[in-house]
C-alpha positions as CSV (number, residue, x, y, z in Angstrom):
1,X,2.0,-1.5,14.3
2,X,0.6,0.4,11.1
3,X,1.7,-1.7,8.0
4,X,3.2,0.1,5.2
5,X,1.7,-0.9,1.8
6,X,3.1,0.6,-2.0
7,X,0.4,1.3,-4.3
8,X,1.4,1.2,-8.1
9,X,-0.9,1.8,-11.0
10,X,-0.4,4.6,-13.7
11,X,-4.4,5.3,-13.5
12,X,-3.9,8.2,-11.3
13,X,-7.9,7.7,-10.4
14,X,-7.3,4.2,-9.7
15,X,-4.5,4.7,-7.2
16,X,-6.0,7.4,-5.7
17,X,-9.5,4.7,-5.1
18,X,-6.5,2.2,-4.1
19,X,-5.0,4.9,-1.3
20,X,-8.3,6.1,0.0
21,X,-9.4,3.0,0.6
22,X,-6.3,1.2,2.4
23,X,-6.1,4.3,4.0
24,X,-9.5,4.5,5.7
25,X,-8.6,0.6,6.2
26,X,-5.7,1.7,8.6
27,X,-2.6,1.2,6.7
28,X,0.1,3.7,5.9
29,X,0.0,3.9,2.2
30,X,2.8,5.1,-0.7
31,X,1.7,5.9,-4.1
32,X,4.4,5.2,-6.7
33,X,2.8,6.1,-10.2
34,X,5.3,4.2,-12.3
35,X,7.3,1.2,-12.2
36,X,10.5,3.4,-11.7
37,X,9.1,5.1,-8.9
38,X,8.0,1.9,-7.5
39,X,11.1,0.2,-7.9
40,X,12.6,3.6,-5.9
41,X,10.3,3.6,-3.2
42,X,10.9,-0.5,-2.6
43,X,14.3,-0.1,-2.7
44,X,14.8,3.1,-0.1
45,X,12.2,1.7,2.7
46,X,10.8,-1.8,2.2
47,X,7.0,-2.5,2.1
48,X,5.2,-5.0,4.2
49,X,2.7,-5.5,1.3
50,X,2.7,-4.2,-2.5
51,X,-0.7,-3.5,-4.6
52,X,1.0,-3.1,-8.3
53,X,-1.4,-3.0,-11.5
54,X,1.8,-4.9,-13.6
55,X,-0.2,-5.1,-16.9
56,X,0.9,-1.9,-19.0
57,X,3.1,-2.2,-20.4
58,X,3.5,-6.0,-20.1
59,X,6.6,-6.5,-20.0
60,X,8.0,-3.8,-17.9
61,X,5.4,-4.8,-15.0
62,X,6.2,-8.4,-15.5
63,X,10.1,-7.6,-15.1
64,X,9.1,-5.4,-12.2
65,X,7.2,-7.9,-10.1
66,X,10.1,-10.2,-10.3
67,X,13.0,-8.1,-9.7
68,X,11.3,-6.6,-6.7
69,X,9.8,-10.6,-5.3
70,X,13.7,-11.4,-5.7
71,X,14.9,-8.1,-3.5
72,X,12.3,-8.9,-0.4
73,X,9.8,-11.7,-0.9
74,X,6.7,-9.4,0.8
75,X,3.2,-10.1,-0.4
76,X,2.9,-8.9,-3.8
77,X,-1.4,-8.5,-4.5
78,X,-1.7,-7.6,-8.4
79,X,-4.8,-5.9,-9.2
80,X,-5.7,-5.4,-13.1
81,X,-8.0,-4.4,-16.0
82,X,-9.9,-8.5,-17.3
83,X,-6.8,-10.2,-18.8
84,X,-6.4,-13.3,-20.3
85,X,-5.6,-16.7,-18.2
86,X,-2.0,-17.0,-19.8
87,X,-1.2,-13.1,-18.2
88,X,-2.7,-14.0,-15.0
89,X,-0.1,-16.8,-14.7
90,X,2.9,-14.7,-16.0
91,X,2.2,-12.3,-12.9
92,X,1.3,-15.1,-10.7
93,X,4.8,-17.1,-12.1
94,X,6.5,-13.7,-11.7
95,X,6.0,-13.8,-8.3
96,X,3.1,-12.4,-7.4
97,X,0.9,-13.7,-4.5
98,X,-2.6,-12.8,-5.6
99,X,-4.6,-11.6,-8.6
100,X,-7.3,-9.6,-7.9
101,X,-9.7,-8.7,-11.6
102,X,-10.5,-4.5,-11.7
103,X,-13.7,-3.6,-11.3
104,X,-13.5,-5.5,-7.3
105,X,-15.5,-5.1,-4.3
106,X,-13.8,-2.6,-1.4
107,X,-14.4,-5.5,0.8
108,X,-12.5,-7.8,-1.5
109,X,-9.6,-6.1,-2.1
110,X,-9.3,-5.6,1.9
111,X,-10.0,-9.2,2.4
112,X,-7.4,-10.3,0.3
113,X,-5.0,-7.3,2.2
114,X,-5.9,-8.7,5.7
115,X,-4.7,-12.1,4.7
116,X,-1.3,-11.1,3.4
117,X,-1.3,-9.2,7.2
118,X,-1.8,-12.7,8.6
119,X,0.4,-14.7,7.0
120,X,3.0,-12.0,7.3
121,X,2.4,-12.1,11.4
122,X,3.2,-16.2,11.1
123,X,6.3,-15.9,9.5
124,X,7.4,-12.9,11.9
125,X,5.7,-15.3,14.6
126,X,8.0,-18.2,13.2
127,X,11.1,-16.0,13.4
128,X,10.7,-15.3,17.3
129,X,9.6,-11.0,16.1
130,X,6.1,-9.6,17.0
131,X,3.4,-7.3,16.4
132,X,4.2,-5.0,20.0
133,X,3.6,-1.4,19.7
134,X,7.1,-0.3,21.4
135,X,10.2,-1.6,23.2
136,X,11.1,-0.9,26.7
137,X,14.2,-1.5,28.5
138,X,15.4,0.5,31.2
139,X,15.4,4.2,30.7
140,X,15.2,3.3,26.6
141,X,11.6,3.2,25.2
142,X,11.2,3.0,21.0
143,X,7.6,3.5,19.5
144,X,7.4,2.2,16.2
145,X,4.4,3.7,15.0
146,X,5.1,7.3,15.7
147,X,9.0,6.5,14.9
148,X,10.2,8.4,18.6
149,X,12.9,7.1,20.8
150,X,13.4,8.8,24.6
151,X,16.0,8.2,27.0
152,X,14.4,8.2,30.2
153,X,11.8,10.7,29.2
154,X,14.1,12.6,26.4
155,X,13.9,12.6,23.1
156,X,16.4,11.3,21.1
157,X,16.9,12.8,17.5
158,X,17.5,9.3,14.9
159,X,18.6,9.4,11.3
160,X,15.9,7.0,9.5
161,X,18.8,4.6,9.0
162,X,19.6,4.7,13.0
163,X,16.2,4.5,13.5
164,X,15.6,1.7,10.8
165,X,18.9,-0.5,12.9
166,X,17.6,0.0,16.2
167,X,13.8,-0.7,15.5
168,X,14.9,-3.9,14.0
169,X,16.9,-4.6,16.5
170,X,14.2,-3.8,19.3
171,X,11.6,-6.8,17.4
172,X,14.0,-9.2,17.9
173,X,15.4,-8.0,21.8
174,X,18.0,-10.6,23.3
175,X,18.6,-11.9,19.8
176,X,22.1,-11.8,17.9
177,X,21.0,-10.5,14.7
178,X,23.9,-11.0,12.0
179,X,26.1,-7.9,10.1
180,X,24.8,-9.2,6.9
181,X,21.2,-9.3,8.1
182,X,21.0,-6.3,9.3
183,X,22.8,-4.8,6.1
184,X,20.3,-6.5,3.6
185,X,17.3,-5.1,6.0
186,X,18.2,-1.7,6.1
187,X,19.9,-1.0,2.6
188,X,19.2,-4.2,0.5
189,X,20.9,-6.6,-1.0
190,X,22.7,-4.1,-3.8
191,X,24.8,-1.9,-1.3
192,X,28.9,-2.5,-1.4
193,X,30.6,-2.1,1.4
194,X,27.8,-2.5,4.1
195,X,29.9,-3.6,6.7
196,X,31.7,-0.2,7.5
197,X,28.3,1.9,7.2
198,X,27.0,-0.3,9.3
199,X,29.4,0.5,11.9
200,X,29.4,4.3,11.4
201,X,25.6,3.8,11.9
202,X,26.1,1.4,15.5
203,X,28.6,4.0,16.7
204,X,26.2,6.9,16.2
205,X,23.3,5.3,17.7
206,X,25.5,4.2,20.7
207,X,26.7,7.5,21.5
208,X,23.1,9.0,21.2
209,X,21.4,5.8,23.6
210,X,23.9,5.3,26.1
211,X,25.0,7.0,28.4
212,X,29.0,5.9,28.3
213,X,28.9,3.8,24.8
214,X,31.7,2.0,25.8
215,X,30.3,0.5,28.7
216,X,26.9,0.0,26.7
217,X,23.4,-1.0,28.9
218,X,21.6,-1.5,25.5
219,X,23.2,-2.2,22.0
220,X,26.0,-4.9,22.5
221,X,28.6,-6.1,19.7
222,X,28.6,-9.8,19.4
223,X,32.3,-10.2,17.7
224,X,32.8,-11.1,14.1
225,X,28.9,-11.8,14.5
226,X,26.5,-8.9,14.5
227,X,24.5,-7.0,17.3
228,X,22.3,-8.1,20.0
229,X,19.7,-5.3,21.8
230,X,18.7,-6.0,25.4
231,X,15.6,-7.9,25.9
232,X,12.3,-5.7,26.2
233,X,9.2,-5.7,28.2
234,X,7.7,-4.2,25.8
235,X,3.6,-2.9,25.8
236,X,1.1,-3.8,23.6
């Protein structure tokens, strides 16, 4: 599984070093410019890590850092110009996970990325997900990296929120995964009314998986509770 990193620094030659590198490292990297953008591109598809120069201006980066640690608590690595010890604990105190001083080593900055990786894989460990490549069931197979679903051997056309409900569902297979989870993973914490889009979404995704979505082989309803995806065999 390629993890998705945001890269955030308003020196365009900076981010640009920052992409190329994490790139050619094998992540899947988004440059947001400025905090706006960043807080944009958080918000409409969740990270796993963030790389954000917070310093300039101050404030506004400080703010940033915390407002987006409170919205999803992924590892936050900020990377900035030689600062002073009391601004390297107002990012750190902000809620970021790592400081990292500009100039750095390549092999520093990916050092510091692959650990984030790790301790991301122990929580999802912790949590009963996993690293696999796909899920199988049945005639259902879902590739996370290339983002395709088939039913047996067609494709099946997803909106990026179907496909965003059903992938998450398919890392935790034969788990009931709560309405409110699934709401704060796909749209975040801020959306009113999640409940009913939701259920648009599940109806959709039934009727474009199943073959008769009231008699359902693959996404179940678990009342009052949430959904539960049949468990996978999936392939590394």
């Amino acid at each position: 599984m390629k993890r998705r990193i945001i890269v955030t620094d308003i020196d365009r030659q900076s981010s640009r070093l920052l992409k190329n590198l994490l790139t050619a490292a094998g992540y899947e990297v988004t440059v947001a410019p400025g905090f706006g953008e960043c807080k944009t591109a958080f918000t409409s598809s969740p990270p796993d890590i963030l790389v954000i120069d917070p310093l300039y201006p101050m404030k506004e980066g400080i703010q940033t850092v915390k407002k987006l640690y409170e919205y999803n608590s992924c590892p936050i690595i900020a990377v900035s110009e030689n600062v002073s010890e009391r601004a390297i604990t107002d990012i750190l105190d902000a809620g970021a996970d790592d400081y990292i001083r500009k100039p750095f080593f390549p092999g520093e900055l990916l050092s510091r990325v692959r650990a984030a990786v790790r301790r991301i894989e122990l929580v999802e460990r912790a949590k009963g997900s996993d690293t696999e490549k796909s899920y199988v069931s049945g005639e259902l197979r879902v590739d996370y990296d290339s983002h395709t679903v088939t039913v047996s051997g067609k494709n099946i056309h997803l909106t990026k929120n179907e496909f965003k409900i059903l992938s998450l569902l398919c890392r935790y297979s034969g788990r009931v995964l709560t309405y409110d989870f699934i709401i704060k993973s796909v749209w975040g914490p801020q959306i009113s009314g999640g409940n009913g889009i939701l259920r648009v979404n599940v109806t959709n995704l039934r009727k474009k998986i199943e073959q008769d979505s009231s008699n359902p082989l693959y996404l179940f309803t678990e009342n009052g509770v949430g959904y539960r995806i049949a468990e996978s065999r999936s392939e590394k």
